[in-house]
C-alpha positions as CSV (number, residue, x, y, z in Angstrom):
1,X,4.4,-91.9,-10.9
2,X,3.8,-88.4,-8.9
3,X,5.9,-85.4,-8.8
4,X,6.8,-85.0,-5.0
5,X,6.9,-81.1,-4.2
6,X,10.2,-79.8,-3.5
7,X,12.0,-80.6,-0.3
8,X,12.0,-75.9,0.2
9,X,8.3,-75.8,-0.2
10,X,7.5,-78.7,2.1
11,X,9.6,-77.1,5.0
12,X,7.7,-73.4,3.8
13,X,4.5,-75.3,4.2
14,X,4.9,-76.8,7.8
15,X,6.5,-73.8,9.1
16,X,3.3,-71.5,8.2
17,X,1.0,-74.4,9.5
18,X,2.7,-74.4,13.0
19,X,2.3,-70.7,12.8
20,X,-1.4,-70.6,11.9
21,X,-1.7,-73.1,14.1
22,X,-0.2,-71.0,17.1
23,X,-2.1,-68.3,15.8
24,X,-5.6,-69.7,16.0
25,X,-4.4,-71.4,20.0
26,X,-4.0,-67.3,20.6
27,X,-7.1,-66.0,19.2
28,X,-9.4,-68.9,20.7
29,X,-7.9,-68.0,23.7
30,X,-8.6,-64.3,23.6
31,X,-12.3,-64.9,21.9
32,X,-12.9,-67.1,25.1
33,X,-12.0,-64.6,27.5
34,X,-13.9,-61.8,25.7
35,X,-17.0,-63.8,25.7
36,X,-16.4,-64.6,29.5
37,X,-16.4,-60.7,30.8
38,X,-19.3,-60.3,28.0
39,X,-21.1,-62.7,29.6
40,X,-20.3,-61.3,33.1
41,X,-21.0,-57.6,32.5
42,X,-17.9,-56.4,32.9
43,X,-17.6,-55.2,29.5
44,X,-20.4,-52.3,28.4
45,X,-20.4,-51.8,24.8
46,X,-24.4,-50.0,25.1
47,X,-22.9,-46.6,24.3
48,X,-19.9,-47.7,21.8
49,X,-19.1,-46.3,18.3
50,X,-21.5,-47.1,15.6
51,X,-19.3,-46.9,13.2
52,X,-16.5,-49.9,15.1
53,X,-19.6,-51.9,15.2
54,X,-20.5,-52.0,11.4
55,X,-16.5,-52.5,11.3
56,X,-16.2,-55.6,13.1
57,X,-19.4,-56.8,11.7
58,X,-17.7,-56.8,8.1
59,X,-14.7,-58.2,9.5
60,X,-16.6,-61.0,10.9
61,X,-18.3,-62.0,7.2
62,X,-15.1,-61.4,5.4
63,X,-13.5,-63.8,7.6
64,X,-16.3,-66.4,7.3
65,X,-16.6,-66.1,3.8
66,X,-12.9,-66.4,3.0
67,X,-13.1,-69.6,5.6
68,X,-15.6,-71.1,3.5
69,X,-13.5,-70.6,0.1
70,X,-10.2,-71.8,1.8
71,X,-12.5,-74.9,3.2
72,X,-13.8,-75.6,-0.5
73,X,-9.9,-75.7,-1.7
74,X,-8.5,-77.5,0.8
75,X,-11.1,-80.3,-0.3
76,X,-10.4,-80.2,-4.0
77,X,-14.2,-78.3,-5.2
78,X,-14.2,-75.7,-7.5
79,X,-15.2,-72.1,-6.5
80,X,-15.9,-70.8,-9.9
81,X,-19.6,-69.0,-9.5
82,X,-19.6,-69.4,-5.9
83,X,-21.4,-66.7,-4.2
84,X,-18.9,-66.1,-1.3
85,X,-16.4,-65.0,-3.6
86,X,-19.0,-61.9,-4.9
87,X,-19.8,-61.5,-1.1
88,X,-15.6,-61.6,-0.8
89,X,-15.4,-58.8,-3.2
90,X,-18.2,-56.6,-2.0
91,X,-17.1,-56.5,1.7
92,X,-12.9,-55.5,0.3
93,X,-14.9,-53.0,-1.7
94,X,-16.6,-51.5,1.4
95,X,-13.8,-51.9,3.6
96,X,-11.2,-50.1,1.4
97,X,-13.9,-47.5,0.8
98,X,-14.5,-46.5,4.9
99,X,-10.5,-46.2,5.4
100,X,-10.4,-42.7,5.4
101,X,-13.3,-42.4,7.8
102,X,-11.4,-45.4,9.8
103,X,-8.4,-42.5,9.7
104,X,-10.0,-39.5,11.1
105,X,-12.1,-41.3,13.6
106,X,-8.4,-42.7,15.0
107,X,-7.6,-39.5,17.3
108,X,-11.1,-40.1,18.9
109,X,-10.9,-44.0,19.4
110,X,-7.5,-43.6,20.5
111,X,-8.2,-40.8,23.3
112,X,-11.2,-43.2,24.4
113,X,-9.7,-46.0,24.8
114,X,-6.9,-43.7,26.9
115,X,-9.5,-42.6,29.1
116,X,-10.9,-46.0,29.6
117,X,-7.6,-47.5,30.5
118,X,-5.6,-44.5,32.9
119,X,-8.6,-42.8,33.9
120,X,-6.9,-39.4,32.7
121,X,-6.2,-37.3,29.5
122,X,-2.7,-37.3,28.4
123,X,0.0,-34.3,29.3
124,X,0.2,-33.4,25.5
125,X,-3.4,-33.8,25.0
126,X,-4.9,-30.5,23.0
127,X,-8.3,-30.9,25.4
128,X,-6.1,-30.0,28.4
129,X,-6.0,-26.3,26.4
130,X,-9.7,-26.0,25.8
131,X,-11.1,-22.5,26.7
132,X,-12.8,-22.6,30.4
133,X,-16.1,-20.9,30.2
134,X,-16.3,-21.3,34.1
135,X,-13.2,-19.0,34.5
136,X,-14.3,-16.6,32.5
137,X,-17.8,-16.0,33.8
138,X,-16.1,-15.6,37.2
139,X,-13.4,-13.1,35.6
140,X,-16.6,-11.0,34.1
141,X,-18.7,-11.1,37.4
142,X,-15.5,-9.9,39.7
143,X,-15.4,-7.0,36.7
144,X,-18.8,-6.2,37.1
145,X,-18.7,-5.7,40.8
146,X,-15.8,-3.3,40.8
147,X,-17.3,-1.1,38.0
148,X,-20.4,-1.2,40.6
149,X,-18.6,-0.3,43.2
150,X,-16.3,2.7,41.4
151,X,-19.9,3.7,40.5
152,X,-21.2,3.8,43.8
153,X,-18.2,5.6,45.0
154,X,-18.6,8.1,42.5
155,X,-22.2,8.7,43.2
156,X,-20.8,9.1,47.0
157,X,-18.3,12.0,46.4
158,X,-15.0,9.6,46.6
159,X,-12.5,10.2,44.3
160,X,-12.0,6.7,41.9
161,X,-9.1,4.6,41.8
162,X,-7.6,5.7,38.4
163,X,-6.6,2.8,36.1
164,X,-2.7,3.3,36.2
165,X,-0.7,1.1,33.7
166,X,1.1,0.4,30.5
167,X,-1.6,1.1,27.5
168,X,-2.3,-1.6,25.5
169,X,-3.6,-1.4,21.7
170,X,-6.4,-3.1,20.4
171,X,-5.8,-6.3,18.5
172,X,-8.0,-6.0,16.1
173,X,-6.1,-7.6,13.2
174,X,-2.3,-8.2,12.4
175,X,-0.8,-5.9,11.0
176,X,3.7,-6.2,9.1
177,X,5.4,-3.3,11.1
178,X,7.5,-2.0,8.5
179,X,9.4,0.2,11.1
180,X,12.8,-1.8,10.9
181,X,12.7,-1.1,7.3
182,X,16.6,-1.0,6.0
183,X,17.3,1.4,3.3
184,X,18.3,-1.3,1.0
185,X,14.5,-2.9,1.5
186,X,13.2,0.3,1.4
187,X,15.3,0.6,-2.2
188,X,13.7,-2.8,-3.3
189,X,10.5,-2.2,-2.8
190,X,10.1,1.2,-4.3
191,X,12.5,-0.8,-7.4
192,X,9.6,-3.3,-7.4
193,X,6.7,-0.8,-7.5
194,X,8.5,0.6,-10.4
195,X,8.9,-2.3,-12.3
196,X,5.2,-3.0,-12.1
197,X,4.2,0.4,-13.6
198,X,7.7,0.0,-16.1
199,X,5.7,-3.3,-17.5
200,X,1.9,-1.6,-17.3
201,X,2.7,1.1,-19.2
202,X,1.3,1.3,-22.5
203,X,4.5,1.6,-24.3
204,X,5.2,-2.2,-23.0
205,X,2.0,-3.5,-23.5
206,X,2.1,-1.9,-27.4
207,X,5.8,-3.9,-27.4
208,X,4.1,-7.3,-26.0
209,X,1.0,-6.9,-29.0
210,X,3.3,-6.3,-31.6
211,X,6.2,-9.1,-30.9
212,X,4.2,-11.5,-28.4
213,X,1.8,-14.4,-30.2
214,X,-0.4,-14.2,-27.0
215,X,-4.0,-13.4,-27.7
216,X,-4.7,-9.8,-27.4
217,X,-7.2,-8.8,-25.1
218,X,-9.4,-5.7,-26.6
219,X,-10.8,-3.1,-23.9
220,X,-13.6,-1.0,-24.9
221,X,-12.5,2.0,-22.7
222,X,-15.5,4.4,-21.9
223,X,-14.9,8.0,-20.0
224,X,-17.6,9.5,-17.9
225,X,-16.5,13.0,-17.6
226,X,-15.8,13.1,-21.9
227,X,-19.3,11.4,-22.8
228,X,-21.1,13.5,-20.8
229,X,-19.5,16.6,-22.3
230,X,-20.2,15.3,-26.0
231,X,-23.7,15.1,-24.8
232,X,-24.3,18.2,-23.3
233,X,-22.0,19.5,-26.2
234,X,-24.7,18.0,-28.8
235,X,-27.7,19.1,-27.0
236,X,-26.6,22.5,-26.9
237,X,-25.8,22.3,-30.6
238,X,-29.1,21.3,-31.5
239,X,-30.8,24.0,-29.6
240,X,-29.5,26.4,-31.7
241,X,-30.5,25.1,-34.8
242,X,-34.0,24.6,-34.0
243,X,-34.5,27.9,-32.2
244,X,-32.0,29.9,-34.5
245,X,-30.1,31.5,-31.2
246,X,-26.9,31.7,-30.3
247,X,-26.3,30.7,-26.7
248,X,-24.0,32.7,-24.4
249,X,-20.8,30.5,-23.6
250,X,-19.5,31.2,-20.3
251,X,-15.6,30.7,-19.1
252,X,-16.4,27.6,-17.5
253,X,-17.5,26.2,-20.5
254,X,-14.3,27.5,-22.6
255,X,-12.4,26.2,-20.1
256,X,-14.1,22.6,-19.9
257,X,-13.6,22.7,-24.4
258,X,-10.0,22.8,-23.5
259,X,-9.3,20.0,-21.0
260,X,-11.2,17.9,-23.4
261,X,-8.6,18.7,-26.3
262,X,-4.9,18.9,-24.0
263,X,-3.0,16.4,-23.0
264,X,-5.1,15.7,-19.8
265,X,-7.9,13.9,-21.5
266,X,-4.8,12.9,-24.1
267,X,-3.3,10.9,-21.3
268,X,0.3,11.6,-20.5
269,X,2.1,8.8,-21.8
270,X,0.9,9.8,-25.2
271,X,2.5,12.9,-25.0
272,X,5.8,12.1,-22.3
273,X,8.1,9.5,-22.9
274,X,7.8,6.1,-20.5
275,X,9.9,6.0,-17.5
276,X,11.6,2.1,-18.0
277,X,14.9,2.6,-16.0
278,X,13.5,0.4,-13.5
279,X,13.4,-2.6,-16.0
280,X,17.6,-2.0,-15.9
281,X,17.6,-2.3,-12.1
282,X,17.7,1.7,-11.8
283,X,15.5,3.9,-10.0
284,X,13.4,6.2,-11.7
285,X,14.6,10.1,-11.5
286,X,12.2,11.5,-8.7
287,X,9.9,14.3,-9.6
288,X,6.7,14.5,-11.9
289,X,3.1,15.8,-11.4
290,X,2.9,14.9,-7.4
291,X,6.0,16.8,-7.0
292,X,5.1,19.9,-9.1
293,X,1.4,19.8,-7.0
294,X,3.4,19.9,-3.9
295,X,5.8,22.6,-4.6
296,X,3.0,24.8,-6.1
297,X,0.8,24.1,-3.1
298,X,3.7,25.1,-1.2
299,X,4.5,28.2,-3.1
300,X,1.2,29.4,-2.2
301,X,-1.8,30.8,-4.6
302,X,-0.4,33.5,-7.2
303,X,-1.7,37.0,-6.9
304,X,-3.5,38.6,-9.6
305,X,-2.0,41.6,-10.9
306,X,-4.0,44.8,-10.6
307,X,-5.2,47.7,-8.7
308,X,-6.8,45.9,-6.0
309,X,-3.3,44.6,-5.2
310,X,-1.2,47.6,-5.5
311,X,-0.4,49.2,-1.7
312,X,-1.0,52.7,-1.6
313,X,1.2,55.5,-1.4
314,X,-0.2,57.4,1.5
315,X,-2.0,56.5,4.8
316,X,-5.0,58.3,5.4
């Protein structure tokens, strides 16, 4: 006794052999009539894409192969160690593998295929904005003569046509015009700046070592200006001692022993207290060393006292 397949599976069955069926009537048909204008020479494929050739060549030994394999099932063989089902899996492989080349060739094929059919480019086509080298020769030429003619008119004794007009900056590169700035932007930004030297400021970076478990980065600091007076400082020490002199120290170098031991080579937020109001959404108070340069600068150099300065009593 056999088991009959179910009554569902037997309907599923005919309906996709009338549609392969219909399908294969379509595809003979088209085949044919490929073949016919091949044949004929109405079709040139001499100067087609490489890369659609190797394409339809897989296609074609995929398809063959997997006819084969479907031929060998319908007629109860086995198909275990068959080579078309390695030959199966090498051309998916390959043909998985070129569809992102399939992808950006598309735009191309497309457009082609376009041209071949209308004869034209489409409205929305980006070619159609292409620079025109043509026009812009011509624009350069017709420059050229009038320049050579302003020239000659010059050289003649005629007075020039003056370029008249609107004047037009360069565009070199863009550049944010900051002109519409509100005062409340203004506000932010200068709050921002703050913030950023508020958080770079030794005092926060001491806070973040001491209560962070980040990694702490160690700086080995060096200072031109200091280093080069220790040098000098030592050579002029050693000079002494071997030739039992005392050299003469002049005001610059007094000076110059005192920067090196103020606040200046100290740094001053070792010796002023940090400025974090910003990190409370305040502004810092305004003022500080650019401020005091700029009022003294403004005040004007100080006079020494003495005679030289004194106006005299009499005019003689």
């Amino acid at each position: 006794m056999t088991d009959k397949p179910p009554e569902g599976e037997v309907t599923r069955a005919n309906t996709l052999l009338a549609d392969l069926t219909d399908g294969l009537g379509k595809a003979s048909s088209l085949v044919t009539a490929l073949t016919a204008k091949l044949k004929d020479g109405q079709l040139d494929t001499a100067q087609g894409l490489s890369f659609l050739e190797m394409k339809n060549s897989l296609l074609l030994s995929y398809l063959v192969d997997l006819a084969r394999v479907m031929s060998l099932k319908l007629h109860g063989k086995s198909i275990a160690g068959d080579a078309g089902i390695e030959r199966l899996v090498e051309l998916r492989t390959v043909l998985e593998r070129i569809r992102p080349i399939d992808q950006k060739l598309r735009y191309q094929v497309d457009k082609l295929v376009r041209i071949a059919t209308t004869g034209q480019l489409g409205e929305s086509d980006p070619l159609r904005f292409r620079p025109q080298p043509g026009n812009l020769a011509s624009r350069l030429e017709g420059d050229e003569a009038s320049d050579s003619d302003q020239e000659a008119d010059t050289a003649a004794g005629k007075p020039g046509k003056g370029k008249e007009g609107v004047y037009v900056p360069p565009k070199i590169t863009a550049v944010h015009y900051d002109g519409d700035e509100t005062a409340e932007t203004r506000k932010e930004r200068r709050l921002a700046a703050a913030r950023r030297r508020a958080l770079s400021s030794s005092v926060m970076q001491e806070l973040g070592r001491q209560y962070l478990d980040t990694p702490e980065e160690v700086h080995d600091y060096s200072d031109t200006y200091r280093n080069r007076s220790t040098r000098e400082e030592a050579e002029r020490t050693k000079y002494e001692e071997d030739f039992m002199v005392r050299l003469p120290e002049t005001k610059q170098d007094q000076r110059r022993k005192r920067e090196l031991t103020t606040d200046w080579s100290l740094g001053e937020e070792l010796t002023q207290r940090a400025d974090l109001s910003a990190l409370e959404g305040r502004l810092p108070v305004a003022g500080g060393k650019k401020r005091r340069a700029a009022s003294a600068a403004k005040a004007g150099p100080k006079r020494r006292k003495g005679r030289g300065n004194k106006k005299p009593r009499f005019n003689l």
